[in-house]
C-alpha positions in Angstrom: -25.4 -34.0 -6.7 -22.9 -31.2 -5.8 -24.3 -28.9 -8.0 -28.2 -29.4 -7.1 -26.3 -28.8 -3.3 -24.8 -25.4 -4.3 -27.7 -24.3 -6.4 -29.9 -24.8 -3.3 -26.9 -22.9 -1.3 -26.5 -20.5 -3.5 -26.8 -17.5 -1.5 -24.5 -19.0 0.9 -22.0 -19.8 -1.6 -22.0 -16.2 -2.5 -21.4 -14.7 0.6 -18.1 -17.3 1.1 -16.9 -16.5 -2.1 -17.6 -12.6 -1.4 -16.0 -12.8 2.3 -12.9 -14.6 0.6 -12.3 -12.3 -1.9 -12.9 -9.2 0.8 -10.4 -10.8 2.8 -8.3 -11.2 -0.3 -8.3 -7.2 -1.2 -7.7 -6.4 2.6 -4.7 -8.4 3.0 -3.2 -6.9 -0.9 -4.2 -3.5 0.6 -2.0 -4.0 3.5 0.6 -5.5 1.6 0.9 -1.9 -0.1 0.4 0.3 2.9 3.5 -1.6 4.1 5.5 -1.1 0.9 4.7 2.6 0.8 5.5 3.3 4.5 8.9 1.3 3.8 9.5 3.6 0.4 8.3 6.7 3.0 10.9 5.3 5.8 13.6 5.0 3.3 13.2 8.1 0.8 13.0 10.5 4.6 16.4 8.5 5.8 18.0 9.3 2.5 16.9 12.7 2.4 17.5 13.8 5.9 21.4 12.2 5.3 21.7 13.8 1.9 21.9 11.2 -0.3 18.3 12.7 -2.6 17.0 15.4 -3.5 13.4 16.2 -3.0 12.9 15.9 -6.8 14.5 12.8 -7.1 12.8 11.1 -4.8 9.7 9.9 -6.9 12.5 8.5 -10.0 14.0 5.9 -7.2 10.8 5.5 -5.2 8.1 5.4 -7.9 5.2 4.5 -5.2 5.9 8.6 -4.1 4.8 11.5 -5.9 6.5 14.7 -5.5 4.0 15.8 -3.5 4.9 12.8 -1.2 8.4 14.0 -1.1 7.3 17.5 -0.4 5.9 16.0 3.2 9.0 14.2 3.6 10.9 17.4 3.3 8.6 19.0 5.6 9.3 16.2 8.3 13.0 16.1 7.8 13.2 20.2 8.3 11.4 19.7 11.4 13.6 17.2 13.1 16.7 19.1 11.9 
């Protein structure tokens, strides 16, 4: 019975399942903007206080890639 249902639902079904999982990859997507603006946030406050160097930057925050850190450099030599 629930099957002859969801075969006769089908394309509803599909888009559920396809708004679920859209909803799923927006919400992981988020979850690593936030952990790359907190390694962003943290590498700058390290390197504007001394405690990195520019090329050391993508060994302790492996999200960054040197030319990440490069930015970063840019921004802290502005502020300073």
């Amino acid at each position: 019975m629930l099957k002859e249902y969801l075969e006769s639902k089908e394309q509803e079904v599909a888009d559920i399942m396809m708004t679920l999982f859209d909803d799923e990859q927006v919400l992981e997507a988020y979850a690593e903007d936030i952990k790359n603006s907190e390694a962003r946030e943290n590498a700058r406050i390290m390197l504007k206080n001394g405690r990195i160097t520019v090329e050391e930057i993508p060994s302790f925050f492996p999200k960054l890639t040197l030319e990440d850190a490069k930015e970063l450099e840019a921004e802290v030599m502005q502020l300073v």
